[in-house]
MIVO-736112 format. One line per field, with one value per residue (C-alpha): residue in one letter; x, y, z. Coordinates in nm, 2 decimals. Each point is the difference from the previous one (the first is absolute). Layout:
residuo = A/...
X = X/...
Y = Y/...
Z = Z/...
% end
This chain:
residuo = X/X/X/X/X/X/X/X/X/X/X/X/X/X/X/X/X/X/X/X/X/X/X/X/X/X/X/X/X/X/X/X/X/X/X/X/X/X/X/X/X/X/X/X/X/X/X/X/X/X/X/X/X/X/X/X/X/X/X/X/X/X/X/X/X/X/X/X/X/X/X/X/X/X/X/X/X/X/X/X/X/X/X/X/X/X/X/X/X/X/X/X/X/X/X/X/X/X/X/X/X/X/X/X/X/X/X/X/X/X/X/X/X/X/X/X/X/X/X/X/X/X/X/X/X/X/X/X/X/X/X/X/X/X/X/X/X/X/X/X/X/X/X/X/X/X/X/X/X/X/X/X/X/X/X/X/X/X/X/X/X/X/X/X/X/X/X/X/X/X/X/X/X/X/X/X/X/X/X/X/X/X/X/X/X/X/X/X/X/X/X/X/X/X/X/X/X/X/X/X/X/X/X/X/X/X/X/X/X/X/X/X/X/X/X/X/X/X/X/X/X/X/X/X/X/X/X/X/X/X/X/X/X/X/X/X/X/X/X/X/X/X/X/X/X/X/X/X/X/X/X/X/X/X/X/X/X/X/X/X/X/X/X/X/X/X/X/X/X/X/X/X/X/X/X/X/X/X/X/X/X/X/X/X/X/X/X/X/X/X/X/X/X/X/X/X/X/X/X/X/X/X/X/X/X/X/X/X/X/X/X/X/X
X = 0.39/0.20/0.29/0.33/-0.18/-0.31/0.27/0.16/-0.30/-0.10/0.36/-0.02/-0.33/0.11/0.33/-0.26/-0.25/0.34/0.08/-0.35/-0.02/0.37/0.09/0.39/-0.16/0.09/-0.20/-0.28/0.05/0.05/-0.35/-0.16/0.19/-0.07/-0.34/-0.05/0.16/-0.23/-0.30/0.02/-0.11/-0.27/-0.16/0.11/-0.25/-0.32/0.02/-0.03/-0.27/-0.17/-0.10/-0.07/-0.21/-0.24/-0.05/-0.13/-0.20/-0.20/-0.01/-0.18/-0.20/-0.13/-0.03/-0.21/-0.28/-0.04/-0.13/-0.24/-0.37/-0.11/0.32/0.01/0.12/0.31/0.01/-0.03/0.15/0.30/0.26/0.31/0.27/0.24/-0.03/0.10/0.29/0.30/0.25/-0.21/-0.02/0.33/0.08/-0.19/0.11/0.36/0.13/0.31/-0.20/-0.20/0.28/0.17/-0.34/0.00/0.35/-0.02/-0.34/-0.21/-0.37/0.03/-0.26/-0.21/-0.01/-0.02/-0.28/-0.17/0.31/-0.05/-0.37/0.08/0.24/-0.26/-0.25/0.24/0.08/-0.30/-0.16/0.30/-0.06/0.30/-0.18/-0.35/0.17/0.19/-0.33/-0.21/0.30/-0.13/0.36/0.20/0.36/0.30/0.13/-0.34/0.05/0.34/-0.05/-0.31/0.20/0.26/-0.16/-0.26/0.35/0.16/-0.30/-0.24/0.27/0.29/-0.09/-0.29/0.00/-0.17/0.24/0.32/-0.14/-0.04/0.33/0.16/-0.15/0.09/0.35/0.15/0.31/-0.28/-0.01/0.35/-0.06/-0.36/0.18/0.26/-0.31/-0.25/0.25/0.06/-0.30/-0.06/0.25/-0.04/-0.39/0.11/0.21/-0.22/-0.03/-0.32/-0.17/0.24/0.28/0.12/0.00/0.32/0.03/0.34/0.26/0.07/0.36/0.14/0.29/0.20/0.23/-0.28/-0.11/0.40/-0.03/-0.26/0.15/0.35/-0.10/-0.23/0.30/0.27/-0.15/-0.12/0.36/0.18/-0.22/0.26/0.28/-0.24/-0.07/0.36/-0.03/-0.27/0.13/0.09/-0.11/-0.30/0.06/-0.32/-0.19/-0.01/0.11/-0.22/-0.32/0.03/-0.30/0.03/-0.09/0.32/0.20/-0.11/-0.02/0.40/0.12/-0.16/0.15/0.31/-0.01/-0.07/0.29/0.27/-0.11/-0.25/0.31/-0.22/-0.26/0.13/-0.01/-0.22/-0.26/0.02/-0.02/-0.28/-0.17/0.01/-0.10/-0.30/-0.06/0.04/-0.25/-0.25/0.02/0.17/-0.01/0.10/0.28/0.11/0.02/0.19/0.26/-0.02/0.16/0.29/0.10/0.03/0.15/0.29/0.01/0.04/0.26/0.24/-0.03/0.11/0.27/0.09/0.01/-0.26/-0.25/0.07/-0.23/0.05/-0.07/-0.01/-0.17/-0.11/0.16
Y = -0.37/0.20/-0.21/0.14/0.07/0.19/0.22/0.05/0.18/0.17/0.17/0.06/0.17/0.20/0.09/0.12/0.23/0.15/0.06/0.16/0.24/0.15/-0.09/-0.06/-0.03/-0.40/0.01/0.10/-0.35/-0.21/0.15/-0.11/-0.33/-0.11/0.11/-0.18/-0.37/0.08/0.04/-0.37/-0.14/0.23/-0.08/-0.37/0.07/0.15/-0.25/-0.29/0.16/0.08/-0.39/0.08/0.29/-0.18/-0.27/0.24/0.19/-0.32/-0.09/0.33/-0.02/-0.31/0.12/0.24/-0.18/-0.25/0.32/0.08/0.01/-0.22/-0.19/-0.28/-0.33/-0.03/0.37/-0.19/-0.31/0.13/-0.20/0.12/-0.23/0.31/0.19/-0.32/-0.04/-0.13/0.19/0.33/-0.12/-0.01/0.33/0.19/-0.11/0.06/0.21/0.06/0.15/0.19/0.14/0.11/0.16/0.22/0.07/0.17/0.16/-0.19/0.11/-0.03/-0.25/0.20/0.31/-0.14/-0.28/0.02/-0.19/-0.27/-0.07/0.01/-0.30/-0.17/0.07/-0.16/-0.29/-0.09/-0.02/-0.23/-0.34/-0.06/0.13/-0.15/-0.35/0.03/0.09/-0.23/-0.36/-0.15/-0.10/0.24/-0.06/0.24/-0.09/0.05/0.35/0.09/-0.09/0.20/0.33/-0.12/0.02/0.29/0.21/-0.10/0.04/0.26/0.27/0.02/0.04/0.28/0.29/0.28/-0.17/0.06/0.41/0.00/-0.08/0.19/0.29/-0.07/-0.04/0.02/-0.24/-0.26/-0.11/-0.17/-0.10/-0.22/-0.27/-0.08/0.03/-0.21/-0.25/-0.01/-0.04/-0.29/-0.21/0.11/-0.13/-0.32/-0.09/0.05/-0.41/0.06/0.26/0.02/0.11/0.32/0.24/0.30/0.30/-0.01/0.25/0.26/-0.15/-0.36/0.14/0.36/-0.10/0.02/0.34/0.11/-0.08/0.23/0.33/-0.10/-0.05/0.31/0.21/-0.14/0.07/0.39/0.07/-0.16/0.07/0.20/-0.28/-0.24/0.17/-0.01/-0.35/-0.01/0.36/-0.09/-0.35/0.09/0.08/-0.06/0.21/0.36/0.03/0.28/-0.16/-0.36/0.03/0.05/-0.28/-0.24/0.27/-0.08/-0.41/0.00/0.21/-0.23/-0.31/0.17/0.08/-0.34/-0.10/0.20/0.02/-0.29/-0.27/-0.28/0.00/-0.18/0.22/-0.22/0.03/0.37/-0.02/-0.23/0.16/0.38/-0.17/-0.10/0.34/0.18/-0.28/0.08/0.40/0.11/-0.09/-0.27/0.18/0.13/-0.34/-0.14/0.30/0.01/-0.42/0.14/0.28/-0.19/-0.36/0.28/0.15/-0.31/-0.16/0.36/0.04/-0.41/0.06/0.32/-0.23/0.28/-0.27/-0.07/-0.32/-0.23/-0.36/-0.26/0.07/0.33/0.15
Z = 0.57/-0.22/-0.17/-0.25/-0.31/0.17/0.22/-0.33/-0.14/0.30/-0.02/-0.41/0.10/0.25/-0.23/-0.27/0.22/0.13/-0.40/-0.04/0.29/-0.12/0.36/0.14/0.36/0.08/0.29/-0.19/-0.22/0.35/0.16/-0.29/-0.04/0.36/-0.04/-0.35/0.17/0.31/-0.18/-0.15/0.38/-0.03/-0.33/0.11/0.32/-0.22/-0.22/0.27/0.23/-0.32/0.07/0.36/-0.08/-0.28/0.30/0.24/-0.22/-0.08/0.35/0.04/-0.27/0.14/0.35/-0.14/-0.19/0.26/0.21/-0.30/0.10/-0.25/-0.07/-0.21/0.08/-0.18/0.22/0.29/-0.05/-0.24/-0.13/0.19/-0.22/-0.13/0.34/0.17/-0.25/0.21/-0.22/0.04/0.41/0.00/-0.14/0.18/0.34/-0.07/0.20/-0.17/-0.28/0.24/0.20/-0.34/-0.11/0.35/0.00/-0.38/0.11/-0.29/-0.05/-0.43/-0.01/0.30/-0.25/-0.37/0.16/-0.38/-0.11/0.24/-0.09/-0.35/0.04/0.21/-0.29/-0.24/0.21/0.04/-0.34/-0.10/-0.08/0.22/0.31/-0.10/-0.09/0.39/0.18/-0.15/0.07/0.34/0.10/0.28/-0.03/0.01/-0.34/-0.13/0.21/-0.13/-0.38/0.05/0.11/-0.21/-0.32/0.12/0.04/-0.34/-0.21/0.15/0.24/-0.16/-0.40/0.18/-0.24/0.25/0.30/-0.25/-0.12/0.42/0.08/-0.27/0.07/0.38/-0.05/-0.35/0.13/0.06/-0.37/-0.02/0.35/-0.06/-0.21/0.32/0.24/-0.22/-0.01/0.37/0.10/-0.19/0.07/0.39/-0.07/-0.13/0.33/0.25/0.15/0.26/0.19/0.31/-0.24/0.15/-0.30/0.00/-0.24/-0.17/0.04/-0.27/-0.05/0.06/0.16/0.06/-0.28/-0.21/0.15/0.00/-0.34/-0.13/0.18/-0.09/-0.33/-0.05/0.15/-0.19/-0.34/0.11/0.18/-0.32/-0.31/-0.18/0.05/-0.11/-0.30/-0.12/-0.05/-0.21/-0.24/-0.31/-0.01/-0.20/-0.35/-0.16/0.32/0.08/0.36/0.05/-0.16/0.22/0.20/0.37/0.15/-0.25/0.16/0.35/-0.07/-0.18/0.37/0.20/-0.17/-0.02/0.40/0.11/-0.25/0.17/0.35/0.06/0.04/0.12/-0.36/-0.26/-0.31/-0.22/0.22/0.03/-0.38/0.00/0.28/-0.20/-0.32/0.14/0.13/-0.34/-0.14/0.22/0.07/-0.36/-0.35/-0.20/-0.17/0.31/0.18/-0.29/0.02/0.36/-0.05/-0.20/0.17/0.32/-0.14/-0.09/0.26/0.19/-0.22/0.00/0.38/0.02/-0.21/0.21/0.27/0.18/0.09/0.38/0.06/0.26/-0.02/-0.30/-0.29/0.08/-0.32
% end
């Protein structure tokens, strides 16, 4: 679920709400660092029985005005296409997502229901929806376009879903992107009904999860060292005026350079280019490029660059 880049800015994050509080306390950083990488299954979950949830609210619904008095007969004799969606079937009798729902003690959806119904509302005044209910054929690649293309368009660009989760869970914001994207491509694979359905794990493998902690520690236990390497190699910037979080990107890359032997430095580089560019200015991301091609090429020609493997310079 989570891959390099994404660990990469769950560490930066956690490097920078350390820098906020004023805190030296590392295990205050790794509580909030496991917590943050943990988190991502969770969102991952409220986003997928989102889908379940807008199902059985309309199976309710329905329920509920065939019992009317004076029901009328589409009441009575509803069309039942979306709550007999094969993709939405298959969801909700996963048990893998149900058993992950239990074990984290779930009940978002239970006590914000006003989201779920607003999502319904939306779906169905689409075109989407209306164009779905009203085709005559029943297939499951009709079914999975359907919840395909009801996720992509209608779910995931939500505005009131996105404040939600923001305010739930401010970490949730650089998370949604990874998720969103997920989900989609997990959509898209599903062959037939009697496809068993499993919730991925948070990280591919330990190394991955190693790689976080290791890296998060590192760059606390050996800011100051770090820092050396970077003094002095800014003549046009005023150390004590580069914003905190180019501080925290340049020791990172600078970590993985001297104690990550098995990442090739060019896609560290890369890799914390792409950070700046995202989480810091323009200007910064352009002197965040120098500072570390120089840093990279002094260190090489110090011979302090202990990669293994070919090509890894």
């Amino acid at each position: 679920m989570l891959n390099r880049r994404h660990i990469r800015i769950k560490v930066m994050q956690t490097l920078y709400a350390l820098h906020q509080s004023n805190s030296d306390q590392i295990q205050v950083g790794e509580k909030f660092l496991n917590h943050s990488m943990d988190s991502i299954q969770e969102l991952y979950l409220l986003m997928l029985t989102l889908l379940i949830e807008i199902r059985k609210k309309e199976e309710e619904y329905i329920e509920i005005s065939q019992k009317k008095h004076l029901a009328t007969y589409e009441e009575r004799n509803p069309n039942k296409k979306f709550i007999e969606n094969e993709v939405l079937e298959l969801l909700s009798n996963s048990t893998s997502i149900s058993n992950k729902v239990e074990e984290r003690n779930m009940t978002y959806w239970q006590r914000k229901d006003h989201y779920v119904q607003l999502i319904l509302d939306e779906v169905k005044a689409s075109q989407l929806y209306k164009d779905y209910m009203k085709s005559t054929t029943r297939s499951f690649k009709e079914d999975q376009d359907f919840i395909v293309n009801l996720y992509t368009e209608i779910i995931a660009p939500n505005e009131k879903l996105y404040d939600f989760l923001e305010d739930t869970k401010l970490t949730w914001v650089d998370d949604m992107p990874v998720v969103n994207t997920l989900i989609q491509k997990q959509l898209r694979q599903f062959k037939n009904i009697e496809q068993a359905f499993f919730v991925p794990k948070v990280f591919k493998d330990s190394e991955d999860k190693d790689f976080a902690m290791d890296l998060y520690r590192r760059t606390v236990l050996n800011g100051a060292e770090f820092a050396k390497e970077y003094d002095g190699k800014t003549p046009n910037w005023d150390v004590e005026r580069i914003a905190a979080i180019d501080i925290i990107i340049l020791k990172m890359a600078i970590c993985e350079m001297l104690r990550f032997s098995s990442i090739p430095v060019k896609v560290t580089i890369n890799e914390y280019l792409e950070l700046a560019k995202e989480y810091s200015t323009p200007k910064s991301s352009i002197f965040i490029n120098g500072i570390l091609d120089n840093i990279s090429k002094e260190l090489e020609a110090q011979d302090r660059l202990n990669k293994i493997g070919k090509g890894l310079l």
